[in-house]
SENU-511595 format. One record per residue: chain; x negated, y negated, z of N, C-alpha, C in turn. Coordinates in steps of 0.1 Angstrom, whole numbers. Each point is the difference from the previous one (the first is absolute). Layout:
% residues N
<"A" <X Y Z> <X Y Z> <X Y Z>>;
...
***
This chain:
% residues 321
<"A" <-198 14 -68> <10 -9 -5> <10 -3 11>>;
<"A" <7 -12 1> <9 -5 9> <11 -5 -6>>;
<"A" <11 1 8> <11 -9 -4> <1 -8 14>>;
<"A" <3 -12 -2> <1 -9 12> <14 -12 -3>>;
<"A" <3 -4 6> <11 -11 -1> <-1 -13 -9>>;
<"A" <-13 2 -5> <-1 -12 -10> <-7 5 -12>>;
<"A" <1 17 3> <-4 5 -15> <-3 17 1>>;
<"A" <8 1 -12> <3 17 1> <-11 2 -13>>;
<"A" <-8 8 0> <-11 9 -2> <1 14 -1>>;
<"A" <8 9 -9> <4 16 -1> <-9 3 -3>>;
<"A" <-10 13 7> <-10 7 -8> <5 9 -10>>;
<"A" <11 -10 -13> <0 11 -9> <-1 -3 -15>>;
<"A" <-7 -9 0> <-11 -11 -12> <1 -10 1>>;
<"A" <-4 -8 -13> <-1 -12 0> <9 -10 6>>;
<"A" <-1 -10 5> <8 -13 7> <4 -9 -11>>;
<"A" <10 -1 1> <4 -13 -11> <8 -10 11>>;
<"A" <-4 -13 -1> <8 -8 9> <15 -6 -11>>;
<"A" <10 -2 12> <8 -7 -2> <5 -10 -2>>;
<"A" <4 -11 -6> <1 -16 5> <12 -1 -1>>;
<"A" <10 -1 16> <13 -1 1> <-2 -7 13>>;
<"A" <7 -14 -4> <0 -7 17> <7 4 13>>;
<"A" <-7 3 7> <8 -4 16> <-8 18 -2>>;
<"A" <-3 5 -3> <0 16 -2> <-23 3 3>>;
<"A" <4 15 4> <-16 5 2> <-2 12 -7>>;
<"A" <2 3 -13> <0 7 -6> <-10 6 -7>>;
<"A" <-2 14 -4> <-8 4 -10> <3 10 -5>>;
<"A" <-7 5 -18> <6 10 -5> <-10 12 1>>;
<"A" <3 11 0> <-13 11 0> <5 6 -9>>;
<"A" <-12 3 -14> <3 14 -5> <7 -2 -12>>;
<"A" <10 -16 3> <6 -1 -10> <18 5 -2>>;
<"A" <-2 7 14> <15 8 1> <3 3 14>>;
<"A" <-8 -6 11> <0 2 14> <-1 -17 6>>;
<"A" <5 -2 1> <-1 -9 9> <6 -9 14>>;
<"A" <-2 -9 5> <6 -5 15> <0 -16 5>>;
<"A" <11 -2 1> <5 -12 3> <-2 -1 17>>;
<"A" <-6 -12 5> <0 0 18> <9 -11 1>>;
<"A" <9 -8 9> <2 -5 4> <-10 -13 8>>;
<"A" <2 -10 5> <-2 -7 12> <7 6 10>>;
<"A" <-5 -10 15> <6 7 10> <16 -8 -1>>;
<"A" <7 -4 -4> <11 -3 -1> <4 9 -3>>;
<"A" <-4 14 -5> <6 12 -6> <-8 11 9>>;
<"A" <-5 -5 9> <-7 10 7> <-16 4 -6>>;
<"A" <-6 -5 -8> <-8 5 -7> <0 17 -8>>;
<"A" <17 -1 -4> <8 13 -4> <-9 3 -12>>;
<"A" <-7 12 -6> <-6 5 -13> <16 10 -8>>;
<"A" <1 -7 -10> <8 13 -10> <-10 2 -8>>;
<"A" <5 14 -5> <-8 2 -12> <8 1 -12>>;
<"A" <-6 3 -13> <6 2 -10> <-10 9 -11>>;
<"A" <12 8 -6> <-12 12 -11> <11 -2 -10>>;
<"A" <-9 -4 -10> <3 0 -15> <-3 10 -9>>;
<"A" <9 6 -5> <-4 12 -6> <-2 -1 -12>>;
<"A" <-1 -10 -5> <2 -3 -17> <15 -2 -3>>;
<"A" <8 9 1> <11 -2 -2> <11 -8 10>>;
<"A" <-8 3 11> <16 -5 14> <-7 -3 9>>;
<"A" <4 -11 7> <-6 -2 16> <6 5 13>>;
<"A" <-5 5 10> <2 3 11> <-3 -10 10>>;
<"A" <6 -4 9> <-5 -2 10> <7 3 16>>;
<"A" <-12 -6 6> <-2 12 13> <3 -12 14>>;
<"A" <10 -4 5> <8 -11 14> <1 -11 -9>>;
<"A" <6 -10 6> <6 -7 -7> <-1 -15 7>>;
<"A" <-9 -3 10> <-3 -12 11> <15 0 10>>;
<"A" <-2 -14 2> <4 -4 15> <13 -8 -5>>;
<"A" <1 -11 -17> <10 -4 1> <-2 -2 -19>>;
<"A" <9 -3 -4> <0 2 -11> <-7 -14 -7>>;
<"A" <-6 -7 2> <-13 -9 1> <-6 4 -7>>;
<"A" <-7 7 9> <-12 9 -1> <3 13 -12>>;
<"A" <12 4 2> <1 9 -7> <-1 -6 -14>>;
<"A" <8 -13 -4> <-5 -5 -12> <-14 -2 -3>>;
<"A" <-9 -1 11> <-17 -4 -7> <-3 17 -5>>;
<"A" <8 9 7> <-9 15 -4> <7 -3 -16>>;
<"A" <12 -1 -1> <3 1 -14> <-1 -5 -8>>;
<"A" <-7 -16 -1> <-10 -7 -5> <-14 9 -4>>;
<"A" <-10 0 12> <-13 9 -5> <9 9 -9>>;
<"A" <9 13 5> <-2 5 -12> <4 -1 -14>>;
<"A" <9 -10 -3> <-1 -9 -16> <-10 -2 -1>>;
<"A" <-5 -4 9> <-15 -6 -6> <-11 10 -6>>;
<"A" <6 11 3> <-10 12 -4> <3 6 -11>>;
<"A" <16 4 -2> <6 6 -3> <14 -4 -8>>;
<"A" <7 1 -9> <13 3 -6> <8 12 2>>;
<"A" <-4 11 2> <7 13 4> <10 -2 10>>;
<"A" <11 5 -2> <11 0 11> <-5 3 13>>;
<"A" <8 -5 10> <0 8 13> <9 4 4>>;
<"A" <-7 16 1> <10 10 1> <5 2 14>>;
<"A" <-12 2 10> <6 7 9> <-7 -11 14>>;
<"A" <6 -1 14> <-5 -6 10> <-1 8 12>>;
<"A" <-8 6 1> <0 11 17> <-4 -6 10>>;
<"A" <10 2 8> <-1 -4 9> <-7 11 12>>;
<"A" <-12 -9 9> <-5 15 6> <6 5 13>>;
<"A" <5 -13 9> <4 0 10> <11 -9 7>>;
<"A" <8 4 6> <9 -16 5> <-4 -6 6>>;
<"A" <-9 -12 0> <-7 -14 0> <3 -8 -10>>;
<"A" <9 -10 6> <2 -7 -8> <-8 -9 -10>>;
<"A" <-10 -5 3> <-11 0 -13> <-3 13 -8>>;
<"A" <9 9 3> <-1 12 -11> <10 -2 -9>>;
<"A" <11 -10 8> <16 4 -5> <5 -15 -11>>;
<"A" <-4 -7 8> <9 -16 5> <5 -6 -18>>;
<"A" <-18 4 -9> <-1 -2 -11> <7 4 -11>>;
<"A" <6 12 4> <3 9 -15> <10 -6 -7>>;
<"A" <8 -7 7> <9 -7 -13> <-6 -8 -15>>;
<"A" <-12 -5 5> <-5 -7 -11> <-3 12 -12>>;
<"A" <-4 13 2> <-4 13 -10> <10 6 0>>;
<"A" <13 -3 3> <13 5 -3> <3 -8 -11>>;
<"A" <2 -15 2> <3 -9 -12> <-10 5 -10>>;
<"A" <-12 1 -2> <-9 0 -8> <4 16 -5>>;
<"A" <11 7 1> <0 14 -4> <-7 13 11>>;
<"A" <-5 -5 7> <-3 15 7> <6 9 11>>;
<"A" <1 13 2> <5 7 6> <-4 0 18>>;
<"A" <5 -4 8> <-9 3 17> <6 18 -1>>;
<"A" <-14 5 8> <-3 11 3> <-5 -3 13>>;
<"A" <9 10 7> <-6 4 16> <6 12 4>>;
<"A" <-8 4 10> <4 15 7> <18 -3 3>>;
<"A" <8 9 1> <11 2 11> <-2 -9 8>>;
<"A" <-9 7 11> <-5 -7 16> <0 -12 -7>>;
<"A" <-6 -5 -4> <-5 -14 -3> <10 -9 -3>>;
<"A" <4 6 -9> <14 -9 -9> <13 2 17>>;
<"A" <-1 11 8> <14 -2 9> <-7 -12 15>>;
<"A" <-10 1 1> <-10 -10 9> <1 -16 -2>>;
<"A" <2 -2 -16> <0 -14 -3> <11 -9 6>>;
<"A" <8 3 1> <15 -10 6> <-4 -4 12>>;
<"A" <-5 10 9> <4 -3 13> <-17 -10 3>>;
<"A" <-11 4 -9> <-16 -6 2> <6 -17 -10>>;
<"A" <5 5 -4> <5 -19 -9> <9 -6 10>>;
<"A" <8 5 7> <7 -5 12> <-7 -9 14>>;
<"A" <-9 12 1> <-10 -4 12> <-8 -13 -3>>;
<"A" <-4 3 -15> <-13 -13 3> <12 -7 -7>>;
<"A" <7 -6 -9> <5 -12 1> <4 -10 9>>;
<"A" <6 8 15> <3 -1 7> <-10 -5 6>>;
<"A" <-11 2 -2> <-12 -7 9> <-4 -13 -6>>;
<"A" <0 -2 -16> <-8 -8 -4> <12 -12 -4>>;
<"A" <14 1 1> <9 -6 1> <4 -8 14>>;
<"A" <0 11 12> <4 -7 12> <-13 0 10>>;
<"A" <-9 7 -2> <-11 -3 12> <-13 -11 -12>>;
<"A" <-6 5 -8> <-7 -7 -7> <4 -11 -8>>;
<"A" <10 -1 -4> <9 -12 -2> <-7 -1 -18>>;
<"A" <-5 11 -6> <-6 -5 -8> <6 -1 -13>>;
<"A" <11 11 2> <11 -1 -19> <11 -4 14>>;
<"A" <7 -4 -11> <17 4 1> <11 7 -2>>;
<"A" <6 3 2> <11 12 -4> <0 -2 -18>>;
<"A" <-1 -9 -6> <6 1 -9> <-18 1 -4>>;
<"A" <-10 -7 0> <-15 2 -3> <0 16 1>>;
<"A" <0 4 9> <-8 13 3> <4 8 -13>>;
<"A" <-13 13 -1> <7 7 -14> <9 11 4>>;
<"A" <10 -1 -12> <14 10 -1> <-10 15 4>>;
<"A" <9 11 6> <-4 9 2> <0 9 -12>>;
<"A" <-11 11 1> <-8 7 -13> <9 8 -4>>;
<"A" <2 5 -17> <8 9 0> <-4 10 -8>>;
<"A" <-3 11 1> <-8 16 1> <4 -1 -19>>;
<"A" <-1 7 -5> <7 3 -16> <-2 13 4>>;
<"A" <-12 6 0> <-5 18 -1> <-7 3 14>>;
<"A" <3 12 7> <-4 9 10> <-4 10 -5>>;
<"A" <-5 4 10> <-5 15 2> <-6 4 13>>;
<"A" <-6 12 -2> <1 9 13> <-11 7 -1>>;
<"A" <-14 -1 7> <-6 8 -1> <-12 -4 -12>>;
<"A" <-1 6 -12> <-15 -11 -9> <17 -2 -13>>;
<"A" <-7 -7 -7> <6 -3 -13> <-10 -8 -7>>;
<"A" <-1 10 -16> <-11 -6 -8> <10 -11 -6>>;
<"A" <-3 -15 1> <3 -8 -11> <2 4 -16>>;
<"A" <14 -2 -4> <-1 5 -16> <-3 -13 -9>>;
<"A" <-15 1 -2> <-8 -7 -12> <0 2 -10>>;
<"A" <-5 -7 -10> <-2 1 -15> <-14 3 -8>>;
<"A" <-1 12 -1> <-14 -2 -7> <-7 9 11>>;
<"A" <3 12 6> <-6 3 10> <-6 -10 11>>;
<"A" <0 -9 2> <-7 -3 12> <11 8 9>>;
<"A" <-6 -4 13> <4 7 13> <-3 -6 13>>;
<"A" <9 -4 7> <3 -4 18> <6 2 6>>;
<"A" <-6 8 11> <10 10 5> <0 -5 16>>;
<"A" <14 1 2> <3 -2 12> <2 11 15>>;
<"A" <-4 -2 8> <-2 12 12> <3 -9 9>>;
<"A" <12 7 11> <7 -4 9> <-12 6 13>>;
<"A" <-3 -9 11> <-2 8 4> <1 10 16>>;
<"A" <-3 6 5> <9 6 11> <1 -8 7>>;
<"A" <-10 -9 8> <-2 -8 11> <3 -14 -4>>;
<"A" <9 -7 7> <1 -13 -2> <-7 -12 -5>>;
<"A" <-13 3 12> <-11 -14 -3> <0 -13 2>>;
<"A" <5 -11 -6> <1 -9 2> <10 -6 7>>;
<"A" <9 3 -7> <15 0 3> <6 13 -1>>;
<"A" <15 -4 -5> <8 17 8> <-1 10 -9>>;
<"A" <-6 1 -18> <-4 6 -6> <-9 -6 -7>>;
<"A" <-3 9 -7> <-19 -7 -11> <2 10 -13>>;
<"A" <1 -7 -11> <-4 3 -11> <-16 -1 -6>>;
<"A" <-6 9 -7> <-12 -1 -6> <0 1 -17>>;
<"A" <-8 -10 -7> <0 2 -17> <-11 5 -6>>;
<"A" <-1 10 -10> <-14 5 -3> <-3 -5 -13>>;
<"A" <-8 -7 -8> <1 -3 -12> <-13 9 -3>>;
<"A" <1 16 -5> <-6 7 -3> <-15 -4 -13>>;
<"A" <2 -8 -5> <-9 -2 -10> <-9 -11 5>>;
<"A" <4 -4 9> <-8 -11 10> <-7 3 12>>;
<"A" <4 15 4> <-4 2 18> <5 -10 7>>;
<"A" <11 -5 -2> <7 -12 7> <14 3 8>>;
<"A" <-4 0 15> <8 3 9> <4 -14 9>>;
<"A" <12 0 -5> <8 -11 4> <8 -2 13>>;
<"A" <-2 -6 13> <11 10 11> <4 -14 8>>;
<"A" <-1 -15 -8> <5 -9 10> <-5 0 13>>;
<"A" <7 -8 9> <-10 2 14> <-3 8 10>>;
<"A" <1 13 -5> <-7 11 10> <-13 -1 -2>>;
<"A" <-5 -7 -8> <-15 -7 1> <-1 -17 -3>>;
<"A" <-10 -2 10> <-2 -13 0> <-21 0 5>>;
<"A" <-3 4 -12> <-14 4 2> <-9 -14 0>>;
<"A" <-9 2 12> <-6 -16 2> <10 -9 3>>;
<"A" <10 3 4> <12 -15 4> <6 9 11>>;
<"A" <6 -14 3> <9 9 15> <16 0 -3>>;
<"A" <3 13 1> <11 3 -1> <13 -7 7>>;
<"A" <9 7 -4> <16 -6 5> <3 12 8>>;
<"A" <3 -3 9> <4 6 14> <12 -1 4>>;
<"A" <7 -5 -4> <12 0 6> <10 12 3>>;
<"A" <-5 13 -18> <9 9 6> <9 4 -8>>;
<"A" <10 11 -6> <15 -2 -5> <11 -5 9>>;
<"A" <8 -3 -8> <12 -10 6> <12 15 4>>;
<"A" <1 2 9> <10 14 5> <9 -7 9>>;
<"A" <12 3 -5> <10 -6 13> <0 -13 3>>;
<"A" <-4 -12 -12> <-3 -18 5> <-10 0 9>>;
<"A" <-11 11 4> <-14 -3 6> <-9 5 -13>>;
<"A" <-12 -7 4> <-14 1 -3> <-6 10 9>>;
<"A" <-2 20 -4> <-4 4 7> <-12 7 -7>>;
<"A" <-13 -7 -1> <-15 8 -8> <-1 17 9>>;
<"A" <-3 3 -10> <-7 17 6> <-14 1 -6>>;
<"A" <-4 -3 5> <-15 5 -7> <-4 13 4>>;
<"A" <2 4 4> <-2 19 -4> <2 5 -12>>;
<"A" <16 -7 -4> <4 5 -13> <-6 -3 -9>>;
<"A" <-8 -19 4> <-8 -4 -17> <-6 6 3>>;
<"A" <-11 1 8> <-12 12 -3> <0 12 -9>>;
<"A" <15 5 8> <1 12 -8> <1 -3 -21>>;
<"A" <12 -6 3> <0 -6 -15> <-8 -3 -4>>;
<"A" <-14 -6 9> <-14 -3 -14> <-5 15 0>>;
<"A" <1 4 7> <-9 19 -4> <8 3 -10>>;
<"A" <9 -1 -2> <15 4 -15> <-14 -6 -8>>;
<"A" <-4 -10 -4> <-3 -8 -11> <-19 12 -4>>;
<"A" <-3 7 8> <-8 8 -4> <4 10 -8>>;
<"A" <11 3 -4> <4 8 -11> <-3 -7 -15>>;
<"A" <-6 -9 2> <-3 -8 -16> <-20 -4 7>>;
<"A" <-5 10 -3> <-13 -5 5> <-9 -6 -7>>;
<"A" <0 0 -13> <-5 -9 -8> <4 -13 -4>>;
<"A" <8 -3 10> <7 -11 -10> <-4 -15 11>>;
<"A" <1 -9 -9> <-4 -14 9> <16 -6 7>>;
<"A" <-2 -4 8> <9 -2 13> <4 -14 -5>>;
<"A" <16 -6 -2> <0 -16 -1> <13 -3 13>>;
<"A" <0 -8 6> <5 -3 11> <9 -16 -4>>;
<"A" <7 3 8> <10 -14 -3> <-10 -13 6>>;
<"A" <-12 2 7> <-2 -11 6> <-17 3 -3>>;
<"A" <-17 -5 2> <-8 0 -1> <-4 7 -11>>;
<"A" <-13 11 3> <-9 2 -9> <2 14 -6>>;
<"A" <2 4 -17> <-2 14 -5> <-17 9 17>>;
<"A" <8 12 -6> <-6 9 7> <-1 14 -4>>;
<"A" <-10 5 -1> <0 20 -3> <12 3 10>>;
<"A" <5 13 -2> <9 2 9> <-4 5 15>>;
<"A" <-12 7 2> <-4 6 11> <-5 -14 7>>;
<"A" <-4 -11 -3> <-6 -12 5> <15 -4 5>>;
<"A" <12 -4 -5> <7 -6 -4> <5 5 16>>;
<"A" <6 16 0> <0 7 7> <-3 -1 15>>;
<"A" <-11 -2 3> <-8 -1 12> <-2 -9 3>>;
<"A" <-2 -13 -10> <0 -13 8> <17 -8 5>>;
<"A" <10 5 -6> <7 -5 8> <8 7 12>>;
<"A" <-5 15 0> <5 6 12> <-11 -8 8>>;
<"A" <-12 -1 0> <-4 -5 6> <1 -14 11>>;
<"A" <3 -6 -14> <7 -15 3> <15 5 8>>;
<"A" <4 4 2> <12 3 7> <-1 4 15>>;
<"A" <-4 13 -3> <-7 3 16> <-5 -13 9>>;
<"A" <-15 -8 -7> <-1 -13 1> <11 -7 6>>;
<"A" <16 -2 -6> <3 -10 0> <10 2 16>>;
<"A" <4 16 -3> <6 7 14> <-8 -1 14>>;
<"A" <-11 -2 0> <-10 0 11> <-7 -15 -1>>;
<"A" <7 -6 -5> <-2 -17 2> <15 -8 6>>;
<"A" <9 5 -1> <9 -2 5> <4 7 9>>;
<"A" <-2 10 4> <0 12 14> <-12 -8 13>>;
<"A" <-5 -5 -5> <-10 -3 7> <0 -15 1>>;
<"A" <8 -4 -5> <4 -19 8> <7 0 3>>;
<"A" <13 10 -2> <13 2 10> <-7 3 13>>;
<"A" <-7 8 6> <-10 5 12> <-6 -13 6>>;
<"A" <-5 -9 -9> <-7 -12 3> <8 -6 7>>;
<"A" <13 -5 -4> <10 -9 4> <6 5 9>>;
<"A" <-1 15 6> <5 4 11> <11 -4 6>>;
<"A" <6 -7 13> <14 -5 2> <6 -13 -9>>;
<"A" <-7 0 -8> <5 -13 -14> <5 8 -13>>;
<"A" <0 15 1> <0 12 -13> <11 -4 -6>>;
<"A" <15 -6 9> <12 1 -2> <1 -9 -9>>;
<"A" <-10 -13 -6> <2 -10 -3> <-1 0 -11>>;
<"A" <-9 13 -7> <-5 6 -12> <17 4 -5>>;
<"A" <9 1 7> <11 3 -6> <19 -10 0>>;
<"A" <-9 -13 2> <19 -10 -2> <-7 -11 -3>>;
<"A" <4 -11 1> <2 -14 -11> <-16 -4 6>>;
<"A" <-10 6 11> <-11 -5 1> <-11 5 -11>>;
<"A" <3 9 -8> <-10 10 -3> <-8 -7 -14>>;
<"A" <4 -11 -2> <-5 -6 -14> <-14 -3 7>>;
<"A" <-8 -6 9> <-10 -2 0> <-8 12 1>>;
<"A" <6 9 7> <-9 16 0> <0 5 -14>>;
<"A" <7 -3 -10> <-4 2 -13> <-7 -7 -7>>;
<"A" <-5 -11 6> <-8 -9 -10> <-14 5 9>>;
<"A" <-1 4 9> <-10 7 7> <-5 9 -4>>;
<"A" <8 14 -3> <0 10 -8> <-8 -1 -11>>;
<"A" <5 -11 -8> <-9 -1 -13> <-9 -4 2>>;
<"A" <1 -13 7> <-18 -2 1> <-12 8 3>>;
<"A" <8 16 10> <-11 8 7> <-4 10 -19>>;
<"A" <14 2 -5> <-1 10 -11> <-8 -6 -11>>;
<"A" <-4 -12 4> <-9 -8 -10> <-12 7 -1>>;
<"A" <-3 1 18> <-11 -1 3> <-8 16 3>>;
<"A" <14 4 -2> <-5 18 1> <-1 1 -12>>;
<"A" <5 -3 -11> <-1 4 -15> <-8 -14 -7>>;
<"A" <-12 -4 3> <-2 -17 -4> <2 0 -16>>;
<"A" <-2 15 -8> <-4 -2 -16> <14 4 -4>>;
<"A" <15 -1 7> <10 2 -4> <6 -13 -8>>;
<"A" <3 1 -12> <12 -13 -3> <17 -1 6>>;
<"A" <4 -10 -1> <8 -4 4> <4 5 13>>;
<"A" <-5 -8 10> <7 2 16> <9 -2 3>>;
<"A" <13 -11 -10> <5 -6 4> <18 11 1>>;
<"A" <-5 9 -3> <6 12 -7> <9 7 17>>;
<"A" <-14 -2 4> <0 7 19> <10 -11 8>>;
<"A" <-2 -10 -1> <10 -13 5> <17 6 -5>>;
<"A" <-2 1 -11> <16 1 -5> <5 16 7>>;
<"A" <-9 8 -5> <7 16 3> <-4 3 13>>;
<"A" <-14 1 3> <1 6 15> <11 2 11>>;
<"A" <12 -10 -1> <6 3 12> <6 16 -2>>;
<"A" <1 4 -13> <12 16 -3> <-7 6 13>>;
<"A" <-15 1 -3> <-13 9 8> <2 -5 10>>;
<"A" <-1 -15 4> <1 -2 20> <13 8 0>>;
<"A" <12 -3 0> <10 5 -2> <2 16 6>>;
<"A" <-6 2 -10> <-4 19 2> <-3 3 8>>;
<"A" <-19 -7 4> <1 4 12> <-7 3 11>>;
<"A" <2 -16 2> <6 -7 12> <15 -1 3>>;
<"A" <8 0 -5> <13 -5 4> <6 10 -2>>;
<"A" <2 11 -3> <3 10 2> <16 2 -14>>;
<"A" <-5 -12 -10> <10 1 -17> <-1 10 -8>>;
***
């Protein structure tokens, strides 16, 4: 089974399709299911779990657009309130949305870390997509996210009816400057946003620390071995395909390593040109970047992923960010 950007597929029954425009949706199970985005939204996946009584759901997209199509599919499935919105990580296609499931009644849930991370990661990228990409405006771009419930450490969601989703912070950062994980115990459904981007190429850029973009991949690494403490459970990623956890696991440290020793090794290429990899020339060495990460990963979806983030990783290191 696959989830891919034009269609989510959970190994955890039956498929029921959707019919909600502009949207790539499907239902699994009847009480699991996932809204993707287009790439206007990054080809962002949320998910949502219906418990009979209440809905959850798990990021919130890129702008509240989109966040309206997830809350569409799930009327369309469903009448049950929506209770709760978790947020996994500060990326703003984690964040940008949640006002629309605040009006709609629901609670945002994020770690501490997460919830104190958001101000200054809503600062950074508006700032980009306002003055360098020209693409909202001050007044377009979305208001910044506002936390309702924290915690520290796991916190089981208080549900109705026994169901159960439990939340685990976890040690290592990962994607960004912290990472939340959700377990929907009755599903084997491990939720972690984009510390996996299984079959697709990840976001590189990094957490936002101090108004820089500085990625550690040591620490994601580390953070996906965290995710072996749930070893039965299937792997869903803010971006590509479900995954067992130990697959899940290994193929994107893999892809990582990969992506470290593809850019270590065209910084080397470019030899007394290295420096160029780091000020207002470096956009064509990123569109190069991707093309090569195409070509080292050919069965990866979306490359276009490597164009936008790679610089956090040139940054790192080559340039010494």
């Amino acid at each position: 089974m696959t989830l891919t950007m034009k269609q989510v597929v959970l190994s955890l029954g039956a498929v029921l399709a959707v019919g909600c425009a502009g949207s790539k949706g499907n239902l699994v199970d009847a009480d699991v299911a996932a809204y993707t985005s287009d790439a206007s939204g990054f080809d962002t996946h949320s998910f949502f779990y219906d418990t009979g009584a209440e809905v959850v759901v798990f990021d919130a997209q890129f702008t509240e657009a989109q966040a309206e199509k997830v809350l569409a599919a799930i009327r369309a499935k469903t009448g049950n309130p929506i209770r709760y919105v978790v947020v996994t990580h500060p990326n703003p296609d984690k964040f940008n949305g949640v006002g629309v499931f605040q009006r709609a009644g629901a609670k945002v849930v994020a770690s501490e870390a997460t919830a104190a991370a958001i101000p200054a990661v809503h600062a950074y990228k508006k700032y980009y997509w306002v003055n360098v990409a020209k693409a909202f405006t001050e007044e377009t771009y979305p208001a910044q996210a506002k936390v309702d419930v924290t915690f520290s450490g796991t916190y089981a969601l208080p549900l109705e009816g026994g169901a159960k989703v439990e939340l685990s912070e976890l040690k290592h950062p990962g994607v960004a400057t912290t990472q939340t994980v959700a377990y929907v115990p009755s599903r084997k459904a491990l939720i972690v946003g984009d510390l996996v981007h299984h079959q697709a190429h990840a976001w590189l850029e990094g957490g936002i620390r101090d108004g820089k973009a500085v990625p550690d991949v040591d620490a994601w690494k580390a953070a996906l071995d965290e995710l072996a403490a749930w070893p039965d459970a299937t792997v869903y990623g803010g971006r590509g395909e479900a995954a067992p956890v130990t697959e899940a696991i290994s193929a994107e440290k893999r892809y990582l390593d990969g992506m470290v020793t593809l850019v270590n090794a065209y910084a080397a290429e470019l030899g007394s040109r290295k420096a160029e990899l780091c000020g207002d020339a470096a956009a064509p060495h990123y569109a190069e970047l991707e093309k090569r990460a195409a070509s080292a990963f050919p069965e990866y979806a979306l490359k276009y992923m490597v164009g936008y983030g790679v610089y956090g990783l040139v940054n790192r290191l080559a340039c010494g960010g």
